[in-house]
Backbone as ProteinMPNN parsed JSONL, in Angstrom:
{"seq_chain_A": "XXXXXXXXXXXXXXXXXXXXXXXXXXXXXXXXXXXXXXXXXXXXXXXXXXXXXXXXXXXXXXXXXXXXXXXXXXXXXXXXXXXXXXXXXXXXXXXXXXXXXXXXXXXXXXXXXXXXXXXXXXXXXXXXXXXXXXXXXXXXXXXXXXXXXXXXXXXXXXXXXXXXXXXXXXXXXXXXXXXX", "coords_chain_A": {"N_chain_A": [[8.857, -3.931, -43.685], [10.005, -2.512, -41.31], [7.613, -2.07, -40.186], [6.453, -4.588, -39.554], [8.016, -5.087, -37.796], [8.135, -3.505, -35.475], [5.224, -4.108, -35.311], [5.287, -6.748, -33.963], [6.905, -6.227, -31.646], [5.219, -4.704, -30.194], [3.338, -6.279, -29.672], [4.353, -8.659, -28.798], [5.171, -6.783, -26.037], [2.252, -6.029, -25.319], [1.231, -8.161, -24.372], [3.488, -9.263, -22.667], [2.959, -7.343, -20.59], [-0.061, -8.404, -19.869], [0.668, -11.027, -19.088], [2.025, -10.301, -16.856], [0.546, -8.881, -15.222], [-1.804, -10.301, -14.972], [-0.491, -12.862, -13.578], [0.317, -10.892, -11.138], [-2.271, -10.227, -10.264], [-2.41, -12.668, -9.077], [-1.467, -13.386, -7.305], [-2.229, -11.807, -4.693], [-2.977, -13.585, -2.328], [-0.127, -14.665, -2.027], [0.991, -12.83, -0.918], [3.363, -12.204, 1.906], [2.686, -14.204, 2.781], [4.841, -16.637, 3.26], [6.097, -16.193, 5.859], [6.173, -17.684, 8.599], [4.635, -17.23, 11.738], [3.741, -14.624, 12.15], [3.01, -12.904, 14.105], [5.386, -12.708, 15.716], [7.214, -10.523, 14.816], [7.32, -6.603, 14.132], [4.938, -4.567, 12.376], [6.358, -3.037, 10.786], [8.828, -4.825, 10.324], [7.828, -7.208, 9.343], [6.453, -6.278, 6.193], [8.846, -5.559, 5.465], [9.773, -8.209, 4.391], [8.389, -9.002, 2.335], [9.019, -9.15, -1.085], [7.483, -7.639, -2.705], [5.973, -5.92, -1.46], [7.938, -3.841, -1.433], [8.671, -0.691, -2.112], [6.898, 0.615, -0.841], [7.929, -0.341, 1.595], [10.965, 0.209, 1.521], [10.323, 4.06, 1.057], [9.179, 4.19, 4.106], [11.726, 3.629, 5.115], [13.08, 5.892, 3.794], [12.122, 8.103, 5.152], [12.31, 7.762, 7.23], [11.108, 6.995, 9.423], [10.728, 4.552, 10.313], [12.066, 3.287, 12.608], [10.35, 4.61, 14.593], [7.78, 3.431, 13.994], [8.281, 1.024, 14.418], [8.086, 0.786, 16.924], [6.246, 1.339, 17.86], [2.87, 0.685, 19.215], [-0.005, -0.921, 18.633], [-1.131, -0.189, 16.391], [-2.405, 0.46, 12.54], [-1.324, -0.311, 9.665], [-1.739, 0.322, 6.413], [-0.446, -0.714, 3.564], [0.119, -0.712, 0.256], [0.596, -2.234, -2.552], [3.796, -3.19, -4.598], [2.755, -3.041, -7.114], [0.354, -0.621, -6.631], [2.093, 1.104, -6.69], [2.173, 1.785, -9.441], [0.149, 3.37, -10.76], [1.226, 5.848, -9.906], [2.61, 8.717, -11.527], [5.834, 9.085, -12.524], [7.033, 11.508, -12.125], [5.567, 12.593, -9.856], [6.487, 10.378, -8.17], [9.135, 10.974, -7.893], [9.559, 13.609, -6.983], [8.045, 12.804, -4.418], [10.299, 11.781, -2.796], [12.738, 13.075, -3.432], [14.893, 14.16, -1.708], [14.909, 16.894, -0.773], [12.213, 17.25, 0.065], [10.912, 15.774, 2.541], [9.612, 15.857, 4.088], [6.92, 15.939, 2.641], [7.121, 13.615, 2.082], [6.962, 12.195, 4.785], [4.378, 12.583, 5.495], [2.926, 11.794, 3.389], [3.557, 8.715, 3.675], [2.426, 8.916, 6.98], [-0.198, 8.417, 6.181], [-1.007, 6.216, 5.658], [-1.239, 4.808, 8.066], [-2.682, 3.608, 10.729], [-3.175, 4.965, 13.974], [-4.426, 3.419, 15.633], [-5.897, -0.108, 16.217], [-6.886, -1.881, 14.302], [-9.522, -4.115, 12.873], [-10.595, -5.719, 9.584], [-13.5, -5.981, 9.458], [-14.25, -4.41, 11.45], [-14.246, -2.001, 10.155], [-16.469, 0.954, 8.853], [-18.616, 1.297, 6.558], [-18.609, 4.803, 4.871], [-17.004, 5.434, 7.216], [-14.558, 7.82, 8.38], [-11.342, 8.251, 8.554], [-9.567, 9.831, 10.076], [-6.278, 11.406, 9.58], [-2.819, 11.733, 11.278], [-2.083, 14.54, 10.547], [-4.505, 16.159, 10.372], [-5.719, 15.151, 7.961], [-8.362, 13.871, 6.175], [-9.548, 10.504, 5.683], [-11.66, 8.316, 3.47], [-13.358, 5.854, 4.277], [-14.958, 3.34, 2.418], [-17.774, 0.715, 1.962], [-18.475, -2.051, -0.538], [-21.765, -3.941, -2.006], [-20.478, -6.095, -2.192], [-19.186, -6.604, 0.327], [-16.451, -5.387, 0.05], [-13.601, -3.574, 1.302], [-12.794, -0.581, 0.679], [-9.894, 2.303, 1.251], [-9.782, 5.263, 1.389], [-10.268, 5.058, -1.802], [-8.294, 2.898, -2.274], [-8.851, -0.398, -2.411], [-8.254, -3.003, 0.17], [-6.741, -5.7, -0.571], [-5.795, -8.066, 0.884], [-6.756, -9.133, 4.053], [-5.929, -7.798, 7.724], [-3.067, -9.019, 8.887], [-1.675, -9.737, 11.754], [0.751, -8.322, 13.428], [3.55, -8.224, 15.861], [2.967, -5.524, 16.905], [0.588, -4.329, 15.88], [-1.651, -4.134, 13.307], [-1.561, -5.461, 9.548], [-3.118, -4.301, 6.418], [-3.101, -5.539, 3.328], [-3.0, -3.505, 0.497], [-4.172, -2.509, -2.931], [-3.709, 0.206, -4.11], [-2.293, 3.593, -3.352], [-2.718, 5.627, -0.695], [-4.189, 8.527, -0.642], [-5.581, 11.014, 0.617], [-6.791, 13.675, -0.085], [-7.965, 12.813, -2.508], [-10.423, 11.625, -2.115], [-12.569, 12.662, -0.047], [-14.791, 15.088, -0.139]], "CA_chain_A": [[9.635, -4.686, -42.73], [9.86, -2.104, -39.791], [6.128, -2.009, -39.7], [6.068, -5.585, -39.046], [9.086, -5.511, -36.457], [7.358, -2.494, -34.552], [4.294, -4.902, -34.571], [5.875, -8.021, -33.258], [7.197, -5.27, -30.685], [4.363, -4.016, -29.769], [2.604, -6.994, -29.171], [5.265, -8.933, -27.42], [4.656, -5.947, -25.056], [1.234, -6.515, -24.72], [1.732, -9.647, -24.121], [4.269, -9.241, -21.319], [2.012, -6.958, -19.793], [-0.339, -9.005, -19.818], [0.798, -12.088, -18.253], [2.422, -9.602, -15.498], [-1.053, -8.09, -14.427], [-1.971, -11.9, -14.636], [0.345, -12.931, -12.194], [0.502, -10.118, -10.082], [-3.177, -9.931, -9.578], [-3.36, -14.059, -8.766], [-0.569, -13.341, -6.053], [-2.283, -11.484, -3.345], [-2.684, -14.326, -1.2], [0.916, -15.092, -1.275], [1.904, -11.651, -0.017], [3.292, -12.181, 3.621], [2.362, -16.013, 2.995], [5.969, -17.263, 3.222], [6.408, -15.279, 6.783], [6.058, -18.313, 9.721], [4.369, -16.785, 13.015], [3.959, -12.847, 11.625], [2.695, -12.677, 15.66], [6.778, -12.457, 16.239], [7.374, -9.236, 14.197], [6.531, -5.884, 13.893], [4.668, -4.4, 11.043], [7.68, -2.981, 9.824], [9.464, -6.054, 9.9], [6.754, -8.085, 8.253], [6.418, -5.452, 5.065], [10.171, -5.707, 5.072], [10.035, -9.331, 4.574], [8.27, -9.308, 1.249], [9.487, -8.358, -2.45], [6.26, -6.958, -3.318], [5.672, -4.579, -0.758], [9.361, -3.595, -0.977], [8.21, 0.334, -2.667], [6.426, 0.977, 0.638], [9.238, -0.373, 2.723], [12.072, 1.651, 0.983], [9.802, 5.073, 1.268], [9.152, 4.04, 5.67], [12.866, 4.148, 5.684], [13.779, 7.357, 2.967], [10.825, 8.839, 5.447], [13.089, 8.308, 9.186], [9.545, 6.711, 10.191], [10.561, 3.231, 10.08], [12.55, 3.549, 13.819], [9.055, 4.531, 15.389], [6.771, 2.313, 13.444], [8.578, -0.685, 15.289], [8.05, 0.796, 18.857], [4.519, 2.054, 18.326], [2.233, -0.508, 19.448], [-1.62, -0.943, 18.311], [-1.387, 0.822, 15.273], [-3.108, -0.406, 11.593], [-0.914, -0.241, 8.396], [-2.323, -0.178, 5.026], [0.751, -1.265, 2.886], [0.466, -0.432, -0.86], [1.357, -2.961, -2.957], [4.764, -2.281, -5.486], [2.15, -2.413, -8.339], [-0.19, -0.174, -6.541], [2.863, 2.434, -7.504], [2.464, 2.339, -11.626], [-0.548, 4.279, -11.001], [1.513, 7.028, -9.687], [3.352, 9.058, -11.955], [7.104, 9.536, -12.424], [7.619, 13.297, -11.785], [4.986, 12.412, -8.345], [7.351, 9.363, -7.34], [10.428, 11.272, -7.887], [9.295, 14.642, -5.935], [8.311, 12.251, -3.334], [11.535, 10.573, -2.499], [13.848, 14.37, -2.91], [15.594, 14.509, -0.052], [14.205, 18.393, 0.134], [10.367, 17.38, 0.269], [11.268, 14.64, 3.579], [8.304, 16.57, 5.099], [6.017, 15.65, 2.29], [7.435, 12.124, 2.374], [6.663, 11.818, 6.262], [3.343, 12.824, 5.576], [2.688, 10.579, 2.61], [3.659, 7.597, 4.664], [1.846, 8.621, 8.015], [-1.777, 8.827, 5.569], [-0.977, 4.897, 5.66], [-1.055, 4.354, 9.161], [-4.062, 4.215, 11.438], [-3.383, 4.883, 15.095], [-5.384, 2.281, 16.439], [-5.476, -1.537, 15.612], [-8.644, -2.191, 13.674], [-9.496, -5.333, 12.44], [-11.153, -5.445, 8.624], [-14.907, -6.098, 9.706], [-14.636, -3.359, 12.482], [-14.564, -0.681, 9.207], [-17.423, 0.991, 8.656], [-19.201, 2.24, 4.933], [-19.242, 6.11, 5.279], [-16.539, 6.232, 7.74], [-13.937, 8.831, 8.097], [-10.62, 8.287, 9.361], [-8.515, 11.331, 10.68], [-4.865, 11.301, 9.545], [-2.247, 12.346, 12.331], [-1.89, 15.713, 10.389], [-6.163, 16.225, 10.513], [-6.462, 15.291, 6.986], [-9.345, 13.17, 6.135], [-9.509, 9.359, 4.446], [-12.744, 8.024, 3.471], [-14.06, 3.782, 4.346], [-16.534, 2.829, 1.783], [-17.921, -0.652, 1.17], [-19.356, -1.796, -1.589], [-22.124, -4.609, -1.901], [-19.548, -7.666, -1.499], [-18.445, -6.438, 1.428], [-15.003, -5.439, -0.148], [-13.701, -2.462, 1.929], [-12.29, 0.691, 0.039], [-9.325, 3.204, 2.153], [-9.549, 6.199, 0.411], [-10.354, 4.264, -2.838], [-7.82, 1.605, -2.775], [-9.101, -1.719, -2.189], [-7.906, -3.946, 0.704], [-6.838, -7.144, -1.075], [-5.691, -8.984, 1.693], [-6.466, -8.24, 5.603], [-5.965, -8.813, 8.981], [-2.095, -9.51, 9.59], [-1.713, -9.389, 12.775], [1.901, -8.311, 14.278], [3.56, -8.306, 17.552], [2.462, -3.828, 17.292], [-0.511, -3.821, 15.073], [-2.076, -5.266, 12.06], [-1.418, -4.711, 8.075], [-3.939, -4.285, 5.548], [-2.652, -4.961, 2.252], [-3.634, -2.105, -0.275], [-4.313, -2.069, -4.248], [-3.342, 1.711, -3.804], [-1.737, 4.069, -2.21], [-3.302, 6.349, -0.034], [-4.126, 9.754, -0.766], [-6.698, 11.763, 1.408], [-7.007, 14.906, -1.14], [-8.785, 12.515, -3.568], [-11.616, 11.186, -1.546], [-13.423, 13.518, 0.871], [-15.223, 16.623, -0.855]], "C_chain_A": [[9.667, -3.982, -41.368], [8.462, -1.896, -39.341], [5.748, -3.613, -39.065], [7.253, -5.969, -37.794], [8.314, -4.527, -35.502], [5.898, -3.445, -33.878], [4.482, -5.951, -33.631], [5.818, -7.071, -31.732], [6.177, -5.313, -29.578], [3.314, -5.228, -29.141], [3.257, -8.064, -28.436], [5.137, -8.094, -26.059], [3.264, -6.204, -24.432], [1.03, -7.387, -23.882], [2.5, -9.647, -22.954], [3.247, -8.801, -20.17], [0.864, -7.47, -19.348], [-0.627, -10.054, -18.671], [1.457, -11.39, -16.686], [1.337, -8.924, -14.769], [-1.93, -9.026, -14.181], [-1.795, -11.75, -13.142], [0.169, -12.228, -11.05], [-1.073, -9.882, -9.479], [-3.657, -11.637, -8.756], [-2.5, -14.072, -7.509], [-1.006, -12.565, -5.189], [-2.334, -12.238, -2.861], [-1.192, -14.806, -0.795], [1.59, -14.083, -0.808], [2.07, -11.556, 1.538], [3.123, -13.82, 3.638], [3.313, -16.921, 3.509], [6.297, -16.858, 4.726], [6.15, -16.742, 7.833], [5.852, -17.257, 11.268], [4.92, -15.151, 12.852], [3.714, -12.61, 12.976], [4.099, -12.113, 16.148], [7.443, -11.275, 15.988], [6.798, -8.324, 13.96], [5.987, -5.758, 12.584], [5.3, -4.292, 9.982], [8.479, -3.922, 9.293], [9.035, -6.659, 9.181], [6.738, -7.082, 6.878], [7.681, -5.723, 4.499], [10.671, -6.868, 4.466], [9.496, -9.711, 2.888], [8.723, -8.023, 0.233], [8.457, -7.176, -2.93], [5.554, -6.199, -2.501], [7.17, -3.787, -0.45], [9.323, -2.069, -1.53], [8.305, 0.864, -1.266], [7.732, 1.01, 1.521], [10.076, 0.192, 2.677], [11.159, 2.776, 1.811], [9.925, 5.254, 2.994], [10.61, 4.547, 5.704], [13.581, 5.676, 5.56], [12.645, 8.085, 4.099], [11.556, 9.285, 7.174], [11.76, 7.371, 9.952], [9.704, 5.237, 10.894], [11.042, 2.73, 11.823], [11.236, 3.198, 14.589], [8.094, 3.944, 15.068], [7.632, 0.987, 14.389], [8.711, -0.763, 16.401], [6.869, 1.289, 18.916], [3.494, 0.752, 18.208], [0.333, -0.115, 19.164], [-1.715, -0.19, 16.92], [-1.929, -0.276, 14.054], [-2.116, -0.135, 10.431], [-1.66, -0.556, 7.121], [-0.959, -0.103, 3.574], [0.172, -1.427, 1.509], [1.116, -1.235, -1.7], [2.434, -2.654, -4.315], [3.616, -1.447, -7.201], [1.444, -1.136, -8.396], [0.535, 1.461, -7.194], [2.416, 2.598, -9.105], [1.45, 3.374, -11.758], [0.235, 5.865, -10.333], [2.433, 7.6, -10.936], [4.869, 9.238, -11.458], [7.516, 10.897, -11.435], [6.452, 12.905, -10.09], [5.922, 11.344, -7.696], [8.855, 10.609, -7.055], [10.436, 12.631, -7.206], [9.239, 14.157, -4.662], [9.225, 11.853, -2.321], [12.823, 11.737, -2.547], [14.07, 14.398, -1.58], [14.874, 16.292, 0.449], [12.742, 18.241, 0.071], [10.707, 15.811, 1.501], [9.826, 14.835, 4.243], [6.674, 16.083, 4.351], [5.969, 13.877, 2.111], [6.471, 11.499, 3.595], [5.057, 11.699, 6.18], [2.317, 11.85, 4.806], [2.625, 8.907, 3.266], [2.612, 7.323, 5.822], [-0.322, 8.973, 7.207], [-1.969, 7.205, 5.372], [-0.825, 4.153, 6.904], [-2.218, 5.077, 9.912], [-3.304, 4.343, 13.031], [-3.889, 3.803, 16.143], [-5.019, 0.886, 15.531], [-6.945, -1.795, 15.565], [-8.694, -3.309, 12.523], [-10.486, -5.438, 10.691], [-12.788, -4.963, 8.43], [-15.115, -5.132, 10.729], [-14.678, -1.915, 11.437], [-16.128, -0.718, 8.583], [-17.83, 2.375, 7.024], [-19.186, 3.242, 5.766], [-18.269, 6.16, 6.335], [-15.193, 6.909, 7.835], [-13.161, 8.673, 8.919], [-9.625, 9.33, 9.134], [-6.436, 11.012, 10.611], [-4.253, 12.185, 10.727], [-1.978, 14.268, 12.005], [-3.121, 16.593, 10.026], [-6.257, 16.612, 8.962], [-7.616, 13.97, 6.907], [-9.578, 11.882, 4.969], [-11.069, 8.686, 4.63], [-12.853, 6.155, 3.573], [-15.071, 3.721, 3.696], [-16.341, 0.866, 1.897], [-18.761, -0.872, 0.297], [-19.744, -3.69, -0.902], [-21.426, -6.388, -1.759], [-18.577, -7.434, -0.78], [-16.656, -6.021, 1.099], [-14.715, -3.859, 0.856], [-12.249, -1.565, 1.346], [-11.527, 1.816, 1.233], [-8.906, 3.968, 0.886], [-9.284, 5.776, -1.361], [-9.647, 3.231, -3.288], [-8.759, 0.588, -1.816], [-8.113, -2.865, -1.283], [-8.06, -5.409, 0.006], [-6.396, -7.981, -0.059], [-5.602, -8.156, 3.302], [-6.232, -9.107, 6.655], [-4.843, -9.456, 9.47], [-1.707, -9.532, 10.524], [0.155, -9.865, 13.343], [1.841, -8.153, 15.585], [2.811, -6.838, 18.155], [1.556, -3.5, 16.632], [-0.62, -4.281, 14.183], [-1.875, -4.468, 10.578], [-2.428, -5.588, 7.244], [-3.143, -4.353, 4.277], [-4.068, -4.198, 0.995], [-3.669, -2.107, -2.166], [-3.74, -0.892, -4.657], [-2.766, 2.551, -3.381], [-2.836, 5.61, -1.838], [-3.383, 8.019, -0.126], [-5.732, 10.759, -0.389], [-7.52, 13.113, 0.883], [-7.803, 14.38, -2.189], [-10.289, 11.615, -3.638], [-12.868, 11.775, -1.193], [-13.6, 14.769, -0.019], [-15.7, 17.375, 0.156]], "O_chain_A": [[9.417, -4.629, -40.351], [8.209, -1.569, -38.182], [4.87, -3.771, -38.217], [7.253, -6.97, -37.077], [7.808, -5.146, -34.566], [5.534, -3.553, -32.708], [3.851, -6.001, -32.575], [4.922, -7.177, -30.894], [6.254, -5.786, -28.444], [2.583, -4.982, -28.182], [2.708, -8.415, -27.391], [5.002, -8.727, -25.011], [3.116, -6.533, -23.254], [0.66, -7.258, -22.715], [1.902, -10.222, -22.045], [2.822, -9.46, -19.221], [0.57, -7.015, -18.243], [-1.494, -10.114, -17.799], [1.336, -11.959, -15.601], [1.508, -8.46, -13.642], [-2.81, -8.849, -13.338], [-2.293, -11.171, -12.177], [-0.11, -12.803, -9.998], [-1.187, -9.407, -8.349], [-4.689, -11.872, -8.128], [-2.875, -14.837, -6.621], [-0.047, -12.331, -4.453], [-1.254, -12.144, -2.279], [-0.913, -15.228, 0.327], [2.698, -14.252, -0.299], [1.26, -11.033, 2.303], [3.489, -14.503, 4.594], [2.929, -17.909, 4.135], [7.284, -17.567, 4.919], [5.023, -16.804, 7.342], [6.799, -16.655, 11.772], [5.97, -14.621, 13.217], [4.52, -11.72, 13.249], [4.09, -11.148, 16.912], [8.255, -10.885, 16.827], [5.665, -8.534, 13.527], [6.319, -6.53, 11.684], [5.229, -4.817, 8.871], [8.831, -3.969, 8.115], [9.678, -6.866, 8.151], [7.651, -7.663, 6.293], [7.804, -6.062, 3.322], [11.807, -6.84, 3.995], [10.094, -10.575, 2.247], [8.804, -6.804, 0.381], [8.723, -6.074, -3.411], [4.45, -5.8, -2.872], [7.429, -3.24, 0.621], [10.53, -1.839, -1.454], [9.265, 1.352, -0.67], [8.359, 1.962, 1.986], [10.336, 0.89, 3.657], [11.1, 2.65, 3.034], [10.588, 6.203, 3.411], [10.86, 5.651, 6.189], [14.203, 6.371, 6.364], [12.199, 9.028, 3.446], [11.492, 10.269, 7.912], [11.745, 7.249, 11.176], [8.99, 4.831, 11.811], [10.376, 1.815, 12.306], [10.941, 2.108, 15.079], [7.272, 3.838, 15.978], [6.989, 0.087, 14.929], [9.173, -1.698, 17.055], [6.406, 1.684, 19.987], [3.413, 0.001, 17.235], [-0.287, 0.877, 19.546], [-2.762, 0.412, 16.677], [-1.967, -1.489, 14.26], [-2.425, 1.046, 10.276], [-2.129, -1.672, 6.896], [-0.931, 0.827, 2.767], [-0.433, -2.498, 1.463], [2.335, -1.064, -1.715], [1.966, -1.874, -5.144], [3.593, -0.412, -7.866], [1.489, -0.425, -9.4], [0.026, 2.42, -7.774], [2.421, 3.666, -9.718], [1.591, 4.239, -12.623], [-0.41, 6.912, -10.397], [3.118, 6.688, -11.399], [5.155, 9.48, -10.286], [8.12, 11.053, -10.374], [7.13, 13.16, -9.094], [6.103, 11.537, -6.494], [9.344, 10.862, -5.954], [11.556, 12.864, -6.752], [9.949, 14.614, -3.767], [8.92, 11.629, -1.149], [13.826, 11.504, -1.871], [13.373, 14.658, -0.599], [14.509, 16.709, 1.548], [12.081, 19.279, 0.023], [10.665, 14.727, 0.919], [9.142, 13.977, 4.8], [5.628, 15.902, 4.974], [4.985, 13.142, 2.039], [5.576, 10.66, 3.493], [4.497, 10.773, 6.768], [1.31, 11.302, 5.254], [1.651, 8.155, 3.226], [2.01, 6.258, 5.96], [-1.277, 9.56, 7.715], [-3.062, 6.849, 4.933], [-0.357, 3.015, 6.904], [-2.631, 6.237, 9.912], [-2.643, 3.309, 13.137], [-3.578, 3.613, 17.319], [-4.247, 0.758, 14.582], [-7.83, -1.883, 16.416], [-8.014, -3.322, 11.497], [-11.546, -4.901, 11.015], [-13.261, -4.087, 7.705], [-16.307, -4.946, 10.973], [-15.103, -0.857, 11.902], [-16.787, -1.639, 8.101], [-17.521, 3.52, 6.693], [-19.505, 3.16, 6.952], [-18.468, 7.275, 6.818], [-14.462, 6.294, 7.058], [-13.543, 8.786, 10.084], [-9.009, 9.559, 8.093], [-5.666, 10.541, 11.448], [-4.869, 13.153, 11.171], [-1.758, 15.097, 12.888], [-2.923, 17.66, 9.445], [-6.629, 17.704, 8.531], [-7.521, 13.111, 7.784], [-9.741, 12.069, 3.763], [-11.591, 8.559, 5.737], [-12.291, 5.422, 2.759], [-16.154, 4.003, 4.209], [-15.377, 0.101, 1.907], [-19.749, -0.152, 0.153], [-19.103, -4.428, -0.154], [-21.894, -7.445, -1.335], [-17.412, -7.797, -0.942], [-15.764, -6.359, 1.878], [-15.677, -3.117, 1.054], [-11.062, -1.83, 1.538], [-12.279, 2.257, 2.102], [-8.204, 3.701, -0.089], [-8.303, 6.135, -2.013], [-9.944, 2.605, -4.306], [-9.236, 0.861, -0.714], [-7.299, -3.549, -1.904], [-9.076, -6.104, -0.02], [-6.878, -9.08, -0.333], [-4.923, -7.207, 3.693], [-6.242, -10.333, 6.761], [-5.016, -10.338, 10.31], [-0.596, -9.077, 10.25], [0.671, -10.962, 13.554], [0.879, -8.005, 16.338], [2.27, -6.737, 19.257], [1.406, -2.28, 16.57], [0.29, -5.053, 13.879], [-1.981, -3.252, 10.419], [-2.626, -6.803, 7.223], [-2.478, -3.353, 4.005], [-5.277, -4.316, 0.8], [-2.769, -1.362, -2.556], [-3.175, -0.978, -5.748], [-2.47, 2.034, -2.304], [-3.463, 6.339, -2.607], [-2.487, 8.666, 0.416], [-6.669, 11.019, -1.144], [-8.602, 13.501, 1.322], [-8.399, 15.199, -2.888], [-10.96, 11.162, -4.565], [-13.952, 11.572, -1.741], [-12.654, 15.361, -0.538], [-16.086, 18.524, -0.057]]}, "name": "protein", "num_of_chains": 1, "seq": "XXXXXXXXXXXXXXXXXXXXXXXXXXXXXXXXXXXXXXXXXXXXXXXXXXXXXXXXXXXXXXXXXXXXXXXXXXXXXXXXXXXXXXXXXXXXXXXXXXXXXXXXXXXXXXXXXXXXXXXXXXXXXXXXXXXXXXXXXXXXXXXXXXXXXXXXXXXXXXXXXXXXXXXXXXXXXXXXXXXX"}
């Protein structure tokens, strides 16, 4: 009897999981979709606006960053979507987000922000963009043109705010696991 309640269990689980990796992968296009004239808001604002980049958006704020992200103009965001978190571990989320690592926070955050305002088709295979603290993220593409930031996958591009455009991200950004 508990071998067959553990199973049920276990495959109800599946099963959830499942239909939630479903779902969640048939919903990039509606991320930001619901937003009327994203032209009117900054990046920040726009990120802020959906559930499913709401990870990211928390972190901008626990980070102090979120202030100067909505007065810095031309810049590129690559926005991380909540799922893109499960691939992080616990004990890495929860170091992140200590109030005494703010510094590795800040840093984490600004490895998701380009400087410039670069449009999807202006990235180039092979090239190498320079984080504000001169670490190094790699642009691949692969043969259907999909374009890879530091191995996540841009699933949806090209939002264009009133201060710069957001890339959404499969991933989150980490510059230590790209470049050799």
């Amino acid at each position: 009897m508990k071998m067959r309640i553990t199973q049920f269990f276990t495959l109800a689980a599946a099963l959830i999981f499942f239909n939630f990796s479903a779902s969640a992968q048939s919903s990039n296009d509606a991320i930001l979709s619901k937003v009327e004239s994203p032209k009117k808001y900054t990046t920040f604002q726009l990120i802020s606006m959906d559930k499913e980049l709401s990870t990211f958006a928390n972190l901008v704020i626990l980070s102090g960053l979120a202030q100067s992200m909505q007065m810095t103009d031309g810049h590129t965001l690559f926005v991380p979507t909540n799922d893109a978190f499960n691939d992080m571990t616990i004990e890495r989320f929860t170091e992140l987000t200590d109030p005494k690592n703010s510094t590795e926070l800040v840093a984490f955050v600004k490895h998701h922000v380009m400087p410039t305002k670069q449009m999807m088709v202006a990235f180039d295979d092979g090239q190498v963009i320079t984080t504000p603290d001169e670490n190094e993220i790699a642009v691949d593409q692969d043969s259907y043109d999909n374009v890879f930031i530091s191995g996540s996958k841009i699933i949806k591009s090209d939002i264009a705010a009133s201060n710069g455009v957001i890339h959404i991200v499969n991933g989150v950004i980490d510059p230590s696991s790209d470049i050799l």
